[in-house]
C-alpha positions as CSV (number, residue, x, y, z in Angstrom):
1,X,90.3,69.4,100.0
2,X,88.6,72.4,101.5
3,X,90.4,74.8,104.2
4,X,87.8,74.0,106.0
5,X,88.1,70.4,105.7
6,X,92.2,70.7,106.1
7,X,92.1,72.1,109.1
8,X,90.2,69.4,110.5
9,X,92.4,66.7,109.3
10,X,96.1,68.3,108.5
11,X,98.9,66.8,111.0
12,X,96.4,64.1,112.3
13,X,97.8,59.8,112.1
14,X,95.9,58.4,114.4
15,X,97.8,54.8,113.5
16,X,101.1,56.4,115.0
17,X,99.5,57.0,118.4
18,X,97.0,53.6,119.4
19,X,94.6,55.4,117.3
20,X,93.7,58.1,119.3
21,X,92.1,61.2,117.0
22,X,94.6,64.2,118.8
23,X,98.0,63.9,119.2
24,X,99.3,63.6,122.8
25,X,100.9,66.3,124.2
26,X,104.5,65.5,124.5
27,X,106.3,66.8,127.7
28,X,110.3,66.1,127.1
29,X,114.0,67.4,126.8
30,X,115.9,64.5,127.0
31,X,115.5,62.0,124.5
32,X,117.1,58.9,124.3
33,X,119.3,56.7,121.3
34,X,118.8,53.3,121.0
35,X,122.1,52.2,119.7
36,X,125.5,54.3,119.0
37,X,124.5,54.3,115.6
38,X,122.0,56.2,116.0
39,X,123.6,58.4,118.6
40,X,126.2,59.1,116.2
41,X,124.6,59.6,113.2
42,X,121.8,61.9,114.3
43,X,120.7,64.1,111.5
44,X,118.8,60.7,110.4
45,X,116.9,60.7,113.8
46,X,113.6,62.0,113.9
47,X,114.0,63.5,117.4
48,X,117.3,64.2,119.0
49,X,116.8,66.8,122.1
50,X,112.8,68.4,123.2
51,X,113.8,71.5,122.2
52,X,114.2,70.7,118.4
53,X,111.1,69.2,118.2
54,X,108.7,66.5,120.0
55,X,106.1,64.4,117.9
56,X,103.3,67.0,119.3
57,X,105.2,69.9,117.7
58,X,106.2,68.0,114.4
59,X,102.2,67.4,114.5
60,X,101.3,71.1,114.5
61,X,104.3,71.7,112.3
62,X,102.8,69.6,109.6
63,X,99.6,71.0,110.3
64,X,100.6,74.5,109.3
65,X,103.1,73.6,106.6
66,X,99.5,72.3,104.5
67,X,96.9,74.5,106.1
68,X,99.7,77.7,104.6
69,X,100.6,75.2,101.7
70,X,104.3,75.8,102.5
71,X,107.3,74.0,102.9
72,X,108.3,73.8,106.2
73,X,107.0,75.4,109.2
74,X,108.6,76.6,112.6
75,X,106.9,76.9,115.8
76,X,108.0,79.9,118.3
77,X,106.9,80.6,121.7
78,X,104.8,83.9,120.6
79,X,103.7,86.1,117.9
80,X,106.4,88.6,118.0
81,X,109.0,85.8,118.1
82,X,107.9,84.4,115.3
83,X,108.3,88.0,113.2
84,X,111.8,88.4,115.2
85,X,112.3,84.6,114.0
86,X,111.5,85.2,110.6
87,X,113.4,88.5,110.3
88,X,116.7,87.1,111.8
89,X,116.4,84.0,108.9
90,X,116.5,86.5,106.5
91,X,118.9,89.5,107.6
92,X,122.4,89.9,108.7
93,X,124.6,92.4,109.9
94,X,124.6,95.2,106.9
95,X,121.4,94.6,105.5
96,X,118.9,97.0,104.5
97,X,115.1,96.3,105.5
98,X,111.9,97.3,104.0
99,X,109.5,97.7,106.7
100,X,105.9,98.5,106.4
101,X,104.7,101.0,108.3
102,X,101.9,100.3,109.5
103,X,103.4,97.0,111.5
104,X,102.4,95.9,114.7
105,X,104.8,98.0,117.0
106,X,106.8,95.8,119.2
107,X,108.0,94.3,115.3
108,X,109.2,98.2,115.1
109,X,110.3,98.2,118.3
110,X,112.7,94.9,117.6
111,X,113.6,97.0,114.2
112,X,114.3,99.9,115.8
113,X,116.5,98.1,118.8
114,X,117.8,94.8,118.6
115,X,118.2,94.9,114.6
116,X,120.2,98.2,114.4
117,X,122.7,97.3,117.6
118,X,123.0,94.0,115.2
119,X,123.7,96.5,111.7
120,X,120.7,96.2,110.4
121,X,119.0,99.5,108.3
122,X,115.5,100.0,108.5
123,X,113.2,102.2,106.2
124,X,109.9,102.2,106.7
125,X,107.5,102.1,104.0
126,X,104.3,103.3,103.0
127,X,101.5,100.3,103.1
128,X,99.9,101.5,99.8
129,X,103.3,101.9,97.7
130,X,102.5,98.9,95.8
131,X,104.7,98.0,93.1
132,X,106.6,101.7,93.4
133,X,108.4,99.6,96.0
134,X,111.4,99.0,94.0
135,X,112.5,102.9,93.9
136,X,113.4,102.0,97.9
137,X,115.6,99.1,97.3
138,X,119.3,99.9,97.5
139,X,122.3,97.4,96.6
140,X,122.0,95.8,100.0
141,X,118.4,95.3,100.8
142,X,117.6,91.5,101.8
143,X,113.8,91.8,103.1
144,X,110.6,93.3,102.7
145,X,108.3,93.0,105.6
146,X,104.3,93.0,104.5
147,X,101.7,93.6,107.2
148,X,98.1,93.7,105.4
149,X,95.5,94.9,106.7
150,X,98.0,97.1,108.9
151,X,97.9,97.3,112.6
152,X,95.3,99.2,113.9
153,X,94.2,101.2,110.8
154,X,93.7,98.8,108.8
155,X,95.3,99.4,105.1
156,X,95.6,96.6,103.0
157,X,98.5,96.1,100.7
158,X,98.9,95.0,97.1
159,X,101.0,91.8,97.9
160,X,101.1,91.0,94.6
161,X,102.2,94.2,93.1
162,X,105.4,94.3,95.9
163,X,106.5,90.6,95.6
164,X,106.7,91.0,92.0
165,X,109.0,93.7,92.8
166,X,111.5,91.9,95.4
167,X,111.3,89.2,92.4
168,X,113.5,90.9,90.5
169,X,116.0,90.9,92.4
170,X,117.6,86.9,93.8
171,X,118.2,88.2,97.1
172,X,115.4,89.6,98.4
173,X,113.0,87.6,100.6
174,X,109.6,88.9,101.4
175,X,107.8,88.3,104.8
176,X,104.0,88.7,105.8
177,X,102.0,88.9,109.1
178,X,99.1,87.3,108.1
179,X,97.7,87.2,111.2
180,X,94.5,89.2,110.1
181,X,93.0,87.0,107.4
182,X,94.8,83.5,108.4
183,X,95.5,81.1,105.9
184,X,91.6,80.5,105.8
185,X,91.2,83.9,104.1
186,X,94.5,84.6,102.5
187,X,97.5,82.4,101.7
188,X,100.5,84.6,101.5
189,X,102.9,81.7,99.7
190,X,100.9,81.2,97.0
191,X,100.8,85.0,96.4
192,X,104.6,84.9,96.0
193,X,105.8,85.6,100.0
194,X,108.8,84.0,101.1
195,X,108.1,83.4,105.1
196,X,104.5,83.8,106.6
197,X,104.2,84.2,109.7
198,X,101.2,84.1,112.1
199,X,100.3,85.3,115.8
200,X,98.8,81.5,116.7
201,X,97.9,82.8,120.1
202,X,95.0,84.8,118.2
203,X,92.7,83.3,115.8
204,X,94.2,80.1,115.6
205,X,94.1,79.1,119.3
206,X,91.5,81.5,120.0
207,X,90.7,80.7,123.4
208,X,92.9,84.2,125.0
209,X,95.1,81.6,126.9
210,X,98.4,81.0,125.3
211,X,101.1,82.4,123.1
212,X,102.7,80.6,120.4
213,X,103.7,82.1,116.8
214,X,104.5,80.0,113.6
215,X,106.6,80.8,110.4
216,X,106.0,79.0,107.5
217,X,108.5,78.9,105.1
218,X,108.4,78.3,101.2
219,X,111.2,76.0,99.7
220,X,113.4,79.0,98.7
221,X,113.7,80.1,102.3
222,X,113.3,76.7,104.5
223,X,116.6,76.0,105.5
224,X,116.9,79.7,106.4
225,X,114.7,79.1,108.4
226,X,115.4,75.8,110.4
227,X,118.7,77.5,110.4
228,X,117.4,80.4,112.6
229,X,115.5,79.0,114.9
230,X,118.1,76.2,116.1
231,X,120.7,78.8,116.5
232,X,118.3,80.9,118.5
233,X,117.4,78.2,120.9
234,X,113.2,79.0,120.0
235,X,111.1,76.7,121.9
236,X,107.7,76.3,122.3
237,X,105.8,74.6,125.2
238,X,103.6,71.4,124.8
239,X,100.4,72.3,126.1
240,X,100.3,75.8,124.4
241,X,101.1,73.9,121.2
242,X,98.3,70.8,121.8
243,X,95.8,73.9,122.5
244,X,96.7,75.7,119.4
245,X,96.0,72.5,117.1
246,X,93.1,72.1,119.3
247,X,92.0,75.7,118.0
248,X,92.6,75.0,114.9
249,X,90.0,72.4,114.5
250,X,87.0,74.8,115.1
251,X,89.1,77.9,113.4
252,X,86.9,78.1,109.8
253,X,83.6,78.0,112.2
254,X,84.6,80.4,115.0
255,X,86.5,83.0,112.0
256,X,83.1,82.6,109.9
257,X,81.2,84.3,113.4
258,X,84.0,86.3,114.1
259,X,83.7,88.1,110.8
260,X,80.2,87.9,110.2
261,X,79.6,89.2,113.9
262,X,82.5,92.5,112.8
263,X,80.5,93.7,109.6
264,X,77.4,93.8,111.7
265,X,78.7,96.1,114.0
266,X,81.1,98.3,111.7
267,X,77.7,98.8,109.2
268,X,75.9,99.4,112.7
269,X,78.8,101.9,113.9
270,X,78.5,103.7,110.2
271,X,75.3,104.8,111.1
272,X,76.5,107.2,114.7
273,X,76.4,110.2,114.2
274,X,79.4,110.8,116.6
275,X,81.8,108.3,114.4
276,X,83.9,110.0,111.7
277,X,84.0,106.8,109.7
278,X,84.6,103.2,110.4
279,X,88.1,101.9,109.2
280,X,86.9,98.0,107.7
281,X,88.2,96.3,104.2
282,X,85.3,94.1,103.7
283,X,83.2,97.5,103.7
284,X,82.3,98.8,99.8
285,X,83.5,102.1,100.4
286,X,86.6,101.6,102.2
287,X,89.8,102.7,100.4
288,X,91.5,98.9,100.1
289,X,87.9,97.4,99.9
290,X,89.3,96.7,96.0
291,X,91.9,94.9,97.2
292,X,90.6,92.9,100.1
293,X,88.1,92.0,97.8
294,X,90.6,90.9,94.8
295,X,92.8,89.0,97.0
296,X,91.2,87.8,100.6
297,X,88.3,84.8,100.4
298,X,86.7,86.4,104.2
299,X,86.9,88.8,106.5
300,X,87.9,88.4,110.3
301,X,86.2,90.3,113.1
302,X,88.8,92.8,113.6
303,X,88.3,96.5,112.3
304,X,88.6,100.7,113.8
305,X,86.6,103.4,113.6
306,X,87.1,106.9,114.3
307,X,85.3,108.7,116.3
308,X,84.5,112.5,115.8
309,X,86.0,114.8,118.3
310,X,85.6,114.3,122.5
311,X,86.9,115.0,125.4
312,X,89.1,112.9,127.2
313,X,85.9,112.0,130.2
314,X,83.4,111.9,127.2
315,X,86.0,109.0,126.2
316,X,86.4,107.4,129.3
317,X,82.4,107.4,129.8
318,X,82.4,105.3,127.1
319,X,84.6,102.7,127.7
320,X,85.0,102.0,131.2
321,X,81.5,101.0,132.2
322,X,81.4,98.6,129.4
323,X,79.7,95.0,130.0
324,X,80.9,92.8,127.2
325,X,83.2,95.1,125.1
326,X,86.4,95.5,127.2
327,X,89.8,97.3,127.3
328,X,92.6,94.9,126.4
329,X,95.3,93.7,124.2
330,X,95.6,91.2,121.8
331,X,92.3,90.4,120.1
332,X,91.1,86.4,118.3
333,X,89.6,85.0,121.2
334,X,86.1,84.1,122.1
335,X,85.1,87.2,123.8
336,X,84.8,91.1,122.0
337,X,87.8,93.5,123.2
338,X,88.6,97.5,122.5
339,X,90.8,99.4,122.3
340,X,92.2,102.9,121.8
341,X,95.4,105.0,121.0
342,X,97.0,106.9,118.5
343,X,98.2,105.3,115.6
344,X,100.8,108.1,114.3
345,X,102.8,107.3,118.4
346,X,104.1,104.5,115.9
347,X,104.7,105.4,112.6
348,X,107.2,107.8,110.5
349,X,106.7,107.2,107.1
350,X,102.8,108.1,106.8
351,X,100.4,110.2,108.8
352,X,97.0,109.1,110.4
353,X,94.7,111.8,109.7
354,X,91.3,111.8,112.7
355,X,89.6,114.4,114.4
356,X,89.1,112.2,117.4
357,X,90.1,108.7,119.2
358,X,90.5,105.7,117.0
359,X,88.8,102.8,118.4
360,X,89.8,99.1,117.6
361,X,87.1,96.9,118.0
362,X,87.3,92.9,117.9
363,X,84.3,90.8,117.7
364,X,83.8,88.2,119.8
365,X,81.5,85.5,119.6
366,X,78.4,86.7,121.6
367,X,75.5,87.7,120.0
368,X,75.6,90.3,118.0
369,X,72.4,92.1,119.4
370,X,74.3,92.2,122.8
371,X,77.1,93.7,121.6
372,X,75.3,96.4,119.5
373,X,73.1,97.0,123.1
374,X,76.5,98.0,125.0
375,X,77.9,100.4,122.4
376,X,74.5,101.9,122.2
377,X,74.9,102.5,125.9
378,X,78.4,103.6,125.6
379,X,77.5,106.0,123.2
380,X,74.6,107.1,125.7
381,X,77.0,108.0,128.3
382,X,79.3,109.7,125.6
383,X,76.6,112.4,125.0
384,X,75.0,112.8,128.3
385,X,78.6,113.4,129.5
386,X,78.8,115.9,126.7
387,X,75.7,118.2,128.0
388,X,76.9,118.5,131.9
């Protein structure tokens, strides 16, 4: 089948549940043994305690597991819990990690923290070291953490190149946060990666109302995996989990006008003459355009761009009187967000180079002509601040 026909269909049996297409949600902790037997013997039991697991979360589970074409998937109550999730399934005290760069910072912050009180070395990495990787790894590196396209300035990395790397060596495992792309536009396990791991509360749910993460392992690293989250006590609620499979029905039709709706506006942005340059894969002349373009089957509706130098009230002209753009985190729901800040506040291995504030842009789903219309009047307001 399709993706687009998989995400439709993956983790759905009606039969189980009187027919009904969804699967309910499940709200339980204690669940209850029929005989002894069974209360003795309960790694044969399907469902022992709601926090290992209801049938609505072994419905999204199974969901994942195909849509990523993994092994086994885990569910965890947010994005960054599922990258701390997936980086405590593959480390232990004395490790050495291999951490991009360009990651999304409270994964550095968790590096940088709760990994080092824990003995844990971190190096970070530059996104575009491809397969030159391998001159970082020392006797005790277990990990290399992939981010691609990087957070906020957008660099994408030769997956394959670094995975053939770590596979030289038995005992490294790669992760990716493939939160970007999705599985719809790039499938990290069958490019080698160990664990994939996706912010679900972005595209996947895409609504801007819950947080869940997911880790989906490949059969090298599953029990790693069920290991970690067990002994970490993860749990995810049932609603936020029925409204993430509920998000992922309509997720190839809302990325398709997510992305579609981005290269509109960063070809539209390219033309300003007060932006430096626009920061977008999908876009010919961008430096990992060769590589998006080799690797990744679409685009989502997340890009930068740079504009050229302003003062601080030129910048806040700009984006607080905006109608439909608007200053927030996060970014993959319905409605277009912004952002700005300084890439290099979070990074030590590489430097970003601009001459003024980098914007992050994610495209909603209103019309594209609308959203053009208010960065035309934010850029209006930019200059006439400029001549007062």
């Amino acid at each position: 089948m399709k993706d687009e026909t998989r995400v439709t269909t993956a983790g759905r049996r009606p039969e189980t549940q009187a027919g009904a297409v969804n699967p309910p949600v499940y709200h339980a902790s204690t669940i209850v043994f029929p005989t002894l037997d069974a209360f003795e013997n309960q790694a044969a039991q399907p469902y022992t305690y709601g926090i290992h697991g209801t049938p609505g979360t072994a419905a999204f589970s199974a969901a994942m597991t195909e849509f990523e074409g993994g092994a086994y998937t885990e569910i965890a109550p947010s994005g960054l819990a599922a990258c701390t999730l997936a980086l405590f399934a593959a480390l232990r005290a004395g490790d050495h990690l291999l951490m991009v760069d360009t990651t999304y910072e409270p994964t550095r912050t968790f590096c940088d923290r709760m990994l080092k009180r824990f003995g844990v070395e971190t190096t970070y990495y530059d996104p575009l070291i491809g397969g030159g990787i391998a001159a970082l790894f020392r006797p005790n590196t277990r990990a290399v953490f992939l981010e691609s396209p990087g957070s906020r300035t957008f660099e994408v990395q030769d997956v394959p190149a670094i995975v053939a790397a770590a596979r030289t060596r038995s005992d490294i495992l790669t992760l990716m946060d493939n939160t970007w792309a999705t599985p719809l536009y790039f499938k990290p396990l069958a490019h080698g990666v160990d664990l994939s791991i996706q912010a679900t509360t972005k595209y996947i749910a895409g609504h801007s109302d819950l947080l869940l993460g997911t880790v989906t392992a490949n059969a090298h690293a599953a029990e790693r995996l069920k290991l970690a989250r067990r002994d970490l006590g993860l749990s995810a609620g049932p609603d936020d989990v029925y409204l993430a499979m509920r998000g992922l029905r309509t997720l190839a039709t809302r990325l398709k006008q997510h992305g579609e709706t981005g290269l509109m506006l960063a070809r539209w942005l390219q033309q300003r003459q007060e932006v430096e340059r626009v920061v977008h894969p999908a876009l010919p002349g961008d430096p990992g355009h060769a590589i998006w373009r080799r690797d990744f089957s679409g685009t989502s509706g997340l890009f930068a761009c740079v504009l050229k130098a302003c003062s601080h009230d030129q910048l806040k002209a700009f984006l607080e009187p905006m109608t439909l753009f608007r200053l927030g985190w996060s970014w993959g729901g319905f409605e277009s967000l912004i952002t700005v800040a300084d890439p290099n506040d979070a990074r030590t291995a590489t430097r970003w180079r601009a001459s003024g504030p980098t914007l992050r842009l994610h495209a909603g789903l209103e019309h594209p002509e609308d959203l053009i219309a208010d960065l035309e009047a934010a850029f209006a307001r930019l200059n006439a601040t400029a001549i007062r």
